[in-house]
N, C-alpha and C positions, 0 to 999 in steps of 0.2 A: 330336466327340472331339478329345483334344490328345493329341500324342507328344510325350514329350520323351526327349530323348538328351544325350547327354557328351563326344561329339567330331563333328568338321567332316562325318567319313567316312561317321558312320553314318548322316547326315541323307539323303543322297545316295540311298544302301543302302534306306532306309526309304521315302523317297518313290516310290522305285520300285516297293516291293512294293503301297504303298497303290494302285497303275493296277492292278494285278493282281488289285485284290480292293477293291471301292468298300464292302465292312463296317468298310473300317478307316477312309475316309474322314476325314481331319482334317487340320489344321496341324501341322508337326514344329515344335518350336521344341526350343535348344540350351542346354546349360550349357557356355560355354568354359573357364572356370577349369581349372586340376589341380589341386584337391586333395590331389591325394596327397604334394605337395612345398611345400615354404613354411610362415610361421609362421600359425600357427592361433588363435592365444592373442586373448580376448576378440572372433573373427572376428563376431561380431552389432553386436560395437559401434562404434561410430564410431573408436573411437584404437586399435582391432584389425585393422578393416577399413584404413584408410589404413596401416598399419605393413606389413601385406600386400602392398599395391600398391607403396608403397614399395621394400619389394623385387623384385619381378618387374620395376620401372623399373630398376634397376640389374641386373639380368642381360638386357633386353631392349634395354638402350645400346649401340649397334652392330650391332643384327640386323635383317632384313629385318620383323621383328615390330615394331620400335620404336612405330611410331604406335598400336599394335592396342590398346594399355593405354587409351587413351584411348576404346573403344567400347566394351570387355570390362565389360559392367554385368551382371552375374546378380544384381544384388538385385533391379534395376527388370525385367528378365526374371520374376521371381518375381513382386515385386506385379505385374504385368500377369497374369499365372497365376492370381492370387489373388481377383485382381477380376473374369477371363473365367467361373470357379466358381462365383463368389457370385453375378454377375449373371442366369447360365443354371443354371437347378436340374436341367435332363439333362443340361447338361456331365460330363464326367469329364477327367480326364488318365492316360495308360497311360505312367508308368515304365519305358525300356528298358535291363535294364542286361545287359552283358556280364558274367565273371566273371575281371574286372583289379581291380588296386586304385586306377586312374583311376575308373571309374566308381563302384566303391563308395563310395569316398571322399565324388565328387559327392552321392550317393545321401543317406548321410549327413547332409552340407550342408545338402542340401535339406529330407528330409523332417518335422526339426523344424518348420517353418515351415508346413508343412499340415494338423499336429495338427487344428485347428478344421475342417479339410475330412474328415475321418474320412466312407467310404464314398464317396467320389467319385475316390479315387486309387488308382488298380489299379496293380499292377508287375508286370513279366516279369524274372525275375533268371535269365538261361540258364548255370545253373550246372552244369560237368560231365555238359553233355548231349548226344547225340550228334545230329551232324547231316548230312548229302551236300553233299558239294562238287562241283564241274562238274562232274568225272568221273567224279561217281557212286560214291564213297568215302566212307564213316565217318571223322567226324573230328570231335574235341572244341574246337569256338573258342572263344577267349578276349574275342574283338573283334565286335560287334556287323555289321562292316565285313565278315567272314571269309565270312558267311554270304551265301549267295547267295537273292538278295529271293525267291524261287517257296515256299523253307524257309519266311521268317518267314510265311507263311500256317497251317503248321502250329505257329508259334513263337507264335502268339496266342492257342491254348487253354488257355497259360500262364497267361495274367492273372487276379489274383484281387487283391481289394483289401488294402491294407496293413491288418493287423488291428491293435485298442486298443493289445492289450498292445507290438506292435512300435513303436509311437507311444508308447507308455510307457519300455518298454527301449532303442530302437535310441537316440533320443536321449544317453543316461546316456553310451553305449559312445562317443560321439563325443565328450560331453564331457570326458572321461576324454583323449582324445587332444588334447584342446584343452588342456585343463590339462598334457601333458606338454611340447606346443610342438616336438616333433621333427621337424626339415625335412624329415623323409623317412616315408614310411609304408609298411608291407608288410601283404600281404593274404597271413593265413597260412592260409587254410580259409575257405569259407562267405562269413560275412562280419565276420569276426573279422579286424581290424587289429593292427597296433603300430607305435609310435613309433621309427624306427631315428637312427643319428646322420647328419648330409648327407653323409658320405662312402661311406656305404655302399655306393654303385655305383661305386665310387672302384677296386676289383681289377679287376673284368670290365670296365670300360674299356679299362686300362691294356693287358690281358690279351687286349683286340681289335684293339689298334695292331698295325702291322706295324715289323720296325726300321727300316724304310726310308722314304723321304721319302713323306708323304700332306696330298692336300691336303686343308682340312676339308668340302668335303662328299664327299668321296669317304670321308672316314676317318667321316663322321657316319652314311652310306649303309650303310657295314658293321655300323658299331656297333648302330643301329637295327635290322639286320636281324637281328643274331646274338642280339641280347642272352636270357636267357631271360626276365628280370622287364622289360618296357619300361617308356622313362620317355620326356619328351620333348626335342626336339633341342635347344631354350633352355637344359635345364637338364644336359645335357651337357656343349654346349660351355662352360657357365659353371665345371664339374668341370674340365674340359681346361683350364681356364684358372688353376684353382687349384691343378691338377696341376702346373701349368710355375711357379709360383710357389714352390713347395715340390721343383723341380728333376727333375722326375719323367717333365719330358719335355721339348723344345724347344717352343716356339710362337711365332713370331716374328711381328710384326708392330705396328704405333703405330696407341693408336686416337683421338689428342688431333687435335684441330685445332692446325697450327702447331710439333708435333712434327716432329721433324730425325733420323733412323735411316741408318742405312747405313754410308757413309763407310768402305769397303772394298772389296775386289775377293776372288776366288776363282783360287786357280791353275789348280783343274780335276780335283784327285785325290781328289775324294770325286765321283763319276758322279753324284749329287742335286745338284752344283755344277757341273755344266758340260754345258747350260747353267741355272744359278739359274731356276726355272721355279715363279712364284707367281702370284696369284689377289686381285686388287682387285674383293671382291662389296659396297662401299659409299663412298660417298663420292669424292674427286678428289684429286689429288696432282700434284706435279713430280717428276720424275723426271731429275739430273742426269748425264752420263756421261762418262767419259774414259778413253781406251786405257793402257793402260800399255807407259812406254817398253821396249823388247826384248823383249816377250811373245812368245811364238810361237803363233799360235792361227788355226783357220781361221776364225774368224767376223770377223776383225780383217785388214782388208787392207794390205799395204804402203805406204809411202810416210810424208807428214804423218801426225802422232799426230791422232786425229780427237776430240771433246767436243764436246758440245750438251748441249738439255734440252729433253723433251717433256712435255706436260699430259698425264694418264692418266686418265680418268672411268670409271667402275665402270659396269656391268660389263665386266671386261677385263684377259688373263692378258698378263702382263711377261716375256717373257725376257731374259736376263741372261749374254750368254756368260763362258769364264773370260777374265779378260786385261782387264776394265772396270769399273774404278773406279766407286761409284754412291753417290747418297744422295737420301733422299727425303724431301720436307717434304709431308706433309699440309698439304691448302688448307682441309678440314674434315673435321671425326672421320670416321676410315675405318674400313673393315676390311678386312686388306691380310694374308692368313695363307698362312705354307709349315707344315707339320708336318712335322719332323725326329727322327731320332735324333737323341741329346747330341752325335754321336760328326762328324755330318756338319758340324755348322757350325763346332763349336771345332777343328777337324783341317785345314780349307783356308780359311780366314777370314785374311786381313790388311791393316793400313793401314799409311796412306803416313806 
């Protein structure tokens, strides 16, 4: 027997219930993609598929994800799926999906592609079903992850094979979203999608900021948490990042190799500036500094005006009292982020 599943979480989740019950016995293997976000348009084909990746490289430049684009293969995931079927005629694969529009999506993706396996592919779709959480509580998940592994023993009398006609139909309904190409997808029912615009989670972002200074994994930590529709932390912060481009928020930081930012001090009258207190989670920099003359500040002691400059390697948070001039060159693409209100950096910001 093969599991397969649609996030990191569930694999975890899932191996564990298989110690608990040697019926389920098999290898979990994974879909990493989200589908549910990105362009879809000719995704079978060679100049769809790279159009794809293409973009997930460009919102993964700068993130602790960067290198992953380069192992994330679910096609060769599939043919290897496809060939372990053919080769074993009791193989099966048991479909796990949650009731998100991550996994559907996946779901989708995928199961045109085992048309020719008709009876060998069973799915568990735990839609709107109730299940006991630790403490012994009724509670509907959405996330394959929610559920506690002793559940999915009784989550397996689920399975039943994908039938013709869903292998007829389900296919159509995806193509449909392929041809509309919308970066975003919402699961309105069942398993019934649409095509939304990329902005879409663009309100309830904004609407989970707090107005005061956050750093991004703290402001990613909330967002994640609160959100009602989840989506994932890449493509958040890639919104956050398009948010402050269109003014919508602060987001401060250079992410070029050889880039020069700074080149100002804080008096001290916005409290998120004194002390300037940010978060280097990539990359290296210099970090140049200088007193300013007449400043009054405790962190600045009497006497010579003092200046230097230290290397800063990631990971690793900078303080910055008020009264110190500073500027920073990246020595290679960083990520170097404070989250502000508008209101904090244009109100005590100035240079010499």
């Amino acid at each position: 027997m093969i599991h397969l599943v649609f996030e990191t979480a569930n694999v975890a989740i899932l191996q564990s219930a298989i110690e608990m019950d040697e019926s389920l016995a098999g290898k979990v293997i994974e879909i990493k993609d989200d589908y549910a976000v990105g362009p879809i348009a000719d995704i079978y084909e060679t100049e769809g598929y790279q159009a794809r990746r293409d973009w997930w490289m460009e919102l993964l430049k700068h993130s602790p994800y960067e290198e992953q684009n380069d192992i994330v293969d679910d096609k060769l995931v599939v043919q290897q799926l496809i060939q372990d079927l053919q080769e074993d005629e009791n193989e099966q694969v048991w479909i796990w999906m949650g009731q998100n529009v991550h996994d559907v999506c996946g779901y989708y993706w995928l199961m045109s592609q085992l048309k020719e396996l008709q009876g060998k592919v069973q799915v568990l779709y735990l839609n709107n079903l109730p299940f006991l959480n630790e403490k012994g509580q009724l509670f509907y998940p959405t996330n394959l992850s929610q559920i506690q592994p002793s559940e999915f023993l009784k989550a397996k009398k689920l399975a039943r094979p994908i039938t013709l006609s869903e292998f007829e139909l389900d296919p159509d309904e995806w193509k449909k979203l392929c041809i509309d190409n919308g970066l975003v997808r919402f699961l309105e029912g069942g398993k019934k999608l649409a095509s939304m615009d990329i902005s879409y989670y663009d309100k309830e972002i904004l609407s989970l900021l707090t107005k005061n200074a956050q750093k991004l994994l703290s402001a990613l930590a909330h967002i994640l948490s609160k959100m009602k529709i989840k989506t994932g932390d890449v493509f958040i912060v890639s919104r956050l990042k398009a948010l402050s481009e269109l003014g919508k928020l602060t987001f401060t930081g250079n992410w070029n190799k050889g880039s020069v930012s700074g080149q100002h001090y804080h008096k001290g009258s916005s409290e998120y500036k004194n002390p300037e207190d940010m978060l280097l989670v990539q990359g290296s920099l210099i970090l140049q500094w200088k007193e300013i003359e007449g400043f009054k500040n405790d962190g600045i002691e009497n006497g010579e005006l003092e200046s230097g400059e230290v290397e800063v390697v990631a990971p690793a948070r900078v303080l910055i009292p008020a009264g110190i001039w500073h500027q920073v060159t990246a020595q290679t693409d960083i990520v170097f982020i404070e989250l502000n209100s508008l209101a904090d950096g244009s109100e005590d910001t100035y240079r010499l």
